[in-house]
KESEKOL-690569 format. One record per residue: residue number from 1; residue in three letters; chain; x, y, z of N, C-alpha, C, CB in turn. Coordinates in steps of 0.2 Angstrom, whole numbers. Glycine has a CB too. Layout:
- NUM | Ala | A | X | Y | Z | X | Y | Z | X | Y | Z | X | Y | Z
...
***
This chain:
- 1 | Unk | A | 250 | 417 | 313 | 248 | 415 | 306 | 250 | 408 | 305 | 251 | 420 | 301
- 2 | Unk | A | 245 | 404 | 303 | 247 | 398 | 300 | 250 | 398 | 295 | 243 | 395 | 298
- 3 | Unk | A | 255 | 393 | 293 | 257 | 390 | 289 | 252 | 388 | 281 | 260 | 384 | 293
- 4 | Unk | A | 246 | 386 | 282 | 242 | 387 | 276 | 242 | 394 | 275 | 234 | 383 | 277
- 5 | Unk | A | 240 | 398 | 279 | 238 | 405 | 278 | 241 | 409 | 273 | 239 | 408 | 283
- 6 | Unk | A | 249 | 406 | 277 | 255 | 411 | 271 | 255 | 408 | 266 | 264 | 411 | 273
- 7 | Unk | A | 256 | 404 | 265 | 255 | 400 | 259 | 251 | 402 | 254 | 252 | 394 | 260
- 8 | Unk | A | 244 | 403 | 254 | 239 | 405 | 253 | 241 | 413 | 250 | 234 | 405 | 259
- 9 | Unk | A | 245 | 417 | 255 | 246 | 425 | 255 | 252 | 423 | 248 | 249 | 429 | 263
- 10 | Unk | A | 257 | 417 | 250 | 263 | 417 | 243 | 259 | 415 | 237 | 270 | 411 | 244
- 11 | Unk | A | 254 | 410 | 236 | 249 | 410 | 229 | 249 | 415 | 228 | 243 | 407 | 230
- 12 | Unk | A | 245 | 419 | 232 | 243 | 427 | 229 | 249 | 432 | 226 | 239 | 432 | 235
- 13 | Unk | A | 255 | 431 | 230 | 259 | 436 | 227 | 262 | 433 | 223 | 262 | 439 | 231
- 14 | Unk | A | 262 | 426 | 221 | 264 | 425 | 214 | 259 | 425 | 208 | 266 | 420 | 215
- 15 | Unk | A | 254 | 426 | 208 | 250 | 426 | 205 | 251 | 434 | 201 | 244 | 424 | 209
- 16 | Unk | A | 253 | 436 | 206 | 253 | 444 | 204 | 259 | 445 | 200 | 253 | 450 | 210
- 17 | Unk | A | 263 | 442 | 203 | 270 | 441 | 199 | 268 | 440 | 194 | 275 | 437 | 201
- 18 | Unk | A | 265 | 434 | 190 | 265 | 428 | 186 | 261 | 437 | 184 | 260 | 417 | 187
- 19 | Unk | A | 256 | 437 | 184 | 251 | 444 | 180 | 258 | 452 | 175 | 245 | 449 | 189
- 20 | Unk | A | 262 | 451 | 182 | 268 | 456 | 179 | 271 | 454 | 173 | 275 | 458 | 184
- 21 | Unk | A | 274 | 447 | 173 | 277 | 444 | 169 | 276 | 446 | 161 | 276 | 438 | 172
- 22 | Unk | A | 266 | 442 | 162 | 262 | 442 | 157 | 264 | 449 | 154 | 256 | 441 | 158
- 23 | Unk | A | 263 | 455 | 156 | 262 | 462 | 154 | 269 | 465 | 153 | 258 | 467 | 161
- 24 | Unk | A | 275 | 461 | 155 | 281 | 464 | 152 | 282 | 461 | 146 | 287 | 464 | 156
- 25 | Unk | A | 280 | 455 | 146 | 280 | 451 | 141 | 278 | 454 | 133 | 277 | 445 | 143
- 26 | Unk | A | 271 | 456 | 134 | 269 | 461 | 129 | 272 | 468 | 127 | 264 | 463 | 131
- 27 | Unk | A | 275 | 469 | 131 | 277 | 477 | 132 | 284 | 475 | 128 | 277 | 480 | 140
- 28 | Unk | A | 288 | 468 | 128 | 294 | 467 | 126 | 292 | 466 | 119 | 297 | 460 | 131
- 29 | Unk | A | 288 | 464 | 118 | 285 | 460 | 109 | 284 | 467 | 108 | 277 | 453 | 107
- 30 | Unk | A | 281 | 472 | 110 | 278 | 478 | 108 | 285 | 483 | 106 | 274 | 481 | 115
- 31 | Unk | A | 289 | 483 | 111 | 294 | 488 | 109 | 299 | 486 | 104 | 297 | 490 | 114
- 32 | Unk | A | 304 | 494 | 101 | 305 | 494 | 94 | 316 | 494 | 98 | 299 | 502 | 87
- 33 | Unk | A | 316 | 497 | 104 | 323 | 498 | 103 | 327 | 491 | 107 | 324 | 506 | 107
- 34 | Unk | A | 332 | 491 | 104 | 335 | 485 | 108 | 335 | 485 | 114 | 341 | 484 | 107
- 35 | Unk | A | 339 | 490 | 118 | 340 | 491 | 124 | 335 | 491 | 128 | 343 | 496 | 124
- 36 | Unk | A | 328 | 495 | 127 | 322 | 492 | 130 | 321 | 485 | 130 | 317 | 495 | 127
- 37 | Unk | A | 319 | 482 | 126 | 320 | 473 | 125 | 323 | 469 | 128 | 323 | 471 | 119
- 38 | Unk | A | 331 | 472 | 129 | 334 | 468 | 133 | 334 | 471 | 141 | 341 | 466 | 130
- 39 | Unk | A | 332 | 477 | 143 | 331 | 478 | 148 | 325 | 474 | 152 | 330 | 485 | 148
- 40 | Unk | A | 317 | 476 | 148 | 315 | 472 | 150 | 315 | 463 | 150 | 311 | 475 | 149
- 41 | Unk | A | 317 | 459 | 147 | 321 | 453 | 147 | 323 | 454 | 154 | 327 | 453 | 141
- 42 | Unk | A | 328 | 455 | 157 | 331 | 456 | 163 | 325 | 460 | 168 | 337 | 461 | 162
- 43 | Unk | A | 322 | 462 | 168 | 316 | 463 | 173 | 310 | 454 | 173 | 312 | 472 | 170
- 44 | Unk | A | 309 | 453 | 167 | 303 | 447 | 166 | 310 | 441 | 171 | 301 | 445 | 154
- 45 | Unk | A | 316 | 443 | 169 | 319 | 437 | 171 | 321 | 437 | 178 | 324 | 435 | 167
- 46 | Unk | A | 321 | 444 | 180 | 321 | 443 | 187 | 315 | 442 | 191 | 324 | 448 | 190
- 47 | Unk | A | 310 | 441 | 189 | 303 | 440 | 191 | 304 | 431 | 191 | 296 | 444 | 185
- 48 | Unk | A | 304 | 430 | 186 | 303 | 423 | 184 | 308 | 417 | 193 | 309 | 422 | 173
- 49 | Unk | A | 314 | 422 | 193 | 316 | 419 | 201 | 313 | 421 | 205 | 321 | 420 | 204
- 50 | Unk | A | 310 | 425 | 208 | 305 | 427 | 213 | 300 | 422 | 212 | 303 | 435 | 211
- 51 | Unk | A | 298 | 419 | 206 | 292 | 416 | 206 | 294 | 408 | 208 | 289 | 418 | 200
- 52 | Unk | A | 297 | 408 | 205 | 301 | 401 | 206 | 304 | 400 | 217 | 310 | 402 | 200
- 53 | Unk | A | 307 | 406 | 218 | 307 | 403 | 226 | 300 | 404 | 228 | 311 | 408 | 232
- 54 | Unk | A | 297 | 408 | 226 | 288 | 409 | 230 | 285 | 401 | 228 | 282 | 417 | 225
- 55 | Unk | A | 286 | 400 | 224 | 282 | 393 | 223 | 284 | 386 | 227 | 284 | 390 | 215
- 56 | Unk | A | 293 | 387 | 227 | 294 | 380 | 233 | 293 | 383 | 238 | 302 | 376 | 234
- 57 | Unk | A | 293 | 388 | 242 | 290 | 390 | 249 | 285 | 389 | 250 | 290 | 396 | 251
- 58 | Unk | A | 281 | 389 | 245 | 273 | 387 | 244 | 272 | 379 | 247 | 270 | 389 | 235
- 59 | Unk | A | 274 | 377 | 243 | 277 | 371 | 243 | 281 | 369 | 248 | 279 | 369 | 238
- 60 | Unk | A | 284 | 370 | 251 | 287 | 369 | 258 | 281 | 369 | 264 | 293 | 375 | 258
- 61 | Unk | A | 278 | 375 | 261 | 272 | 377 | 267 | 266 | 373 | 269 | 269 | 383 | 266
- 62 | Unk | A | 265 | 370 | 264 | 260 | 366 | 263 | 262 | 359 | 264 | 257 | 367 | 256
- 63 | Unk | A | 267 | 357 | 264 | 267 | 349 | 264 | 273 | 349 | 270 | 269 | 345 | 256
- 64 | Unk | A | 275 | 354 | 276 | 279 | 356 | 280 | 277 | 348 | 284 | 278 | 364 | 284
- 65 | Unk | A | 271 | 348 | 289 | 270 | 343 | 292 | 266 | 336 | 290 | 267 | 346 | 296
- 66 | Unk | A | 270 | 335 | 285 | 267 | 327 | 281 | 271 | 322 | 284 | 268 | 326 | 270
- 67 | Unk | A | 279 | 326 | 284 | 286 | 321 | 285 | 282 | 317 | 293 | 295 | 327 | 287
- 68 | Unk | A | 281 | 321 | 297 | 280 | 319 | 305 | 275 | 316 | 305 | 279 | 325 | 309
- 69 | Unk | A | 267 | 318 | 301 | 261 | 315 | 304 | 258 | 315 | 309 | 261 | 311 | 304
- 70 | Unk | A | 260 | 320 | 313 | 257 | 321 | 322 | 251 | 325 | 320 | 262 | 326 | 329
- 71 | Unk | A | 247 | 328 | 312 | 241 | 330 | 315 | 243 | 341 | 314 | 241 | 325 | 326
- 72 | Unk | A | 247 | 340 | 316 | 250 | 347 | 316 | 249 | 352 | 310 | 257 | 347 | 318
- 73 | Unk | A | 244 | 351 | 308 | 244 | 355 | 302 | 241 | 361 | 303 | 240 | 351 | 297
- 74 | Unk | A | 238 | 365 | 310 | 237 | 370 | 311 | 238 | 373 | 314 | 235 | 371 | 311
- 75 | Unk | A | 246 | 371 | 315 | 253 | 376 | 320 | 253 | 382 | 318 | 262 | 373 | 320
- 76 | Unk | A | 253 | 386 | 320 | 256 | 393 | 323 | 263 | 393 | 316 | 259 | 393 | 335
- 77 | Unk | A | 267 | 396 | 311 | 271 | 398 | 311 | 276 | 402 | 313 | 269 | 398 | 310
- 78 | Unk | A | 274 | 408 | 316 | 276 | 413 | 321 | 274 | 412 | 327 | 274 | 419 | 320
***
């Protein structure tokens, strides 16, 4: 697999993330008990890091072979 490829596959799974986020977020303004609130709070926020490494890998992946300049932009990661 290329390096764009995964990249491509980490956009998507953060995209889906970023979609959870949205839908707990609702579900967090929706609900009436504390403990739910702050439960979900703690799920939105452990997503929010998931999303955040998925993004600089993304970014890592995509701009891997700028530093070198040999051209290698569709090496093999594995």
């Amino acid at each position: 697999m290329l390096l764009q490829e995964m990249a491509k596959e980490y956009r998507s799974n953060t995209a889906l993330m970023e979609l959870r986020v949205r839908q707990l977020q609702a579900a967090r303004r929706r609900a009436r008990q504390p403990e739910v609130r702050y439960r979900l709070k703690q799920r939105i926020n452990c997503l929010q890091g998931f999303i955040n490494e998925s993004r600089k890998a993304v970014f890592m992946m995509e701009h891997y072979y700028e530093r070198g300049g040999d051209g290698h932009e569709n090496r093999a990661a594995v």
